[in-house]
C-alpha positions, 0 to 999 in steps of 0.5 A: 500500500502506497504511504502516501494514501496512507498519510493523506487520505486514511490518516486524517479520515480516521483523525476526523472520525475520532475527533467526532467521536470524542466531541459528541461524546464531551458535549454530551457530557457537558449537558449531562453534568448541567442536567446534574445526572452525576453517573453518566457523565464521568463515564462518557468522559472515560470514553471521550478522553482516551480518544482524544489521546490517539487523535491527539497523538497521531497529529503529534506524530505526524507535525509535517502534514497539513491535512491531519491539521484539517481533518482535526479542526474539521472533526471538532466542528463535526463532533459539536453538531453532531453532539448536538443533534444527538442530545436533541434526539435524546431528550433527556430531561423535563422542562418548565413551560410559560405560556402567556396568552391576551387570548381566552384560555380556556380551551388551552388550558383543558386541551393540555389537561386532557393530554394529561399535563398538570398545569398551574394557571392564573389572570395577570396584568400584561407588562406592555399593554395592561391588559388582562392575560393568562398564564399558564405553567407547566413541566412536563418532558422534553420529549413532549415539547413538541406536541405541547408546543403544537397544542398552542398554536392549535388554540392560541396561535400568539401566545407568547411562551417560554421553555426552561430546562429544570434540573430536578422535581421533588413531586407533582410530576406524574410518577412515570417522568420521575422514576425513568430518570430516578436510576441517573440520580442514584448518587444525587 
């Protein structure tokens, strides 16, 4: 096998690959630890470190060659993204959700209360207007975001709302959110 298809082409391909791999793996690290899920995180960063390690030591072995530079920097860029889209999939977690409404929201309100959200809601005065409006919160799974986030549009189409994550509940979550991620909180 020619070397210099090896040093120019297989190299950097497989310096790029573990460069994704060991960001994927440290941003989702990074989340884990803003999320406080104190197990998974040092075990993803076990993983993540020793990759980096061979990447690491391959560039310094190869100094003199620009495309191993190239494959890095662009497997870091990758590695973020696709990091990213990764939790994204995941979910992992529960969010607070802020809805705040000039419109009626009585048929929201029921709608999220049918779906089987638990809900908090009550009359304020808006900030810029001074108006009347409603606002209603809710935590509920981020896996769910995105058929609440339809229901609002389907009822109140301009409504404002907020979405936060929230590290921990204590209670009036239904018992099925707790307990899937009870087994991440072990050493909370």
């Amino acid at each position: 096998m020619d070397s210099t298809w090896i040093n120019f082409i297989v190299l950097p391909l497989m310096i790029f690959f573990a460069r994704i791999l060991d960001v994927s793996l440290g941003t989702l690290r990074i989340v884990m630890i803003s999320k406080g899920q104190k197990r998974i995180a040092p075990i993803l960063g076990f993983f993540e470190v020793p990759i980096w390690l061979i990447a690491m030591g391959k560039i310094m072995q190869n100094l003199d060659n620009w495309t191993c530079y190239v494959a890095y920097a662009g497997g870091f860029a990758s590695g973020n993204y696709i990091g990213m889209l990764i939790e994204e999939k995941l979910a992992v977690g529960i969010v607070h959700l802020q809805i705040i409404t000039a419109m009626n929201a009585d048929k929201l309100i029921n709608a999220l209360k049918v779906a089987g959200y638990g809900i908090t809601h009550h009359n304020a005065v808006g900030g810029a207007s001074g108006n009347m409006v409603s606002v209603i919160y809710s935590v509920v799974k981020r896996t769910d975001i995105n058929k609440v986030v339809l229901m609002i549009r389907e009822y109140n189409p301009n409504a404002f709302y907020s979405i936060g994550d929230v590290r921990f509940v204590n209670k009036g979550l239904s018992a099925s959110v707790i307990n899937k991620y009870k087994w991440w909180r072990i050493w909370k």
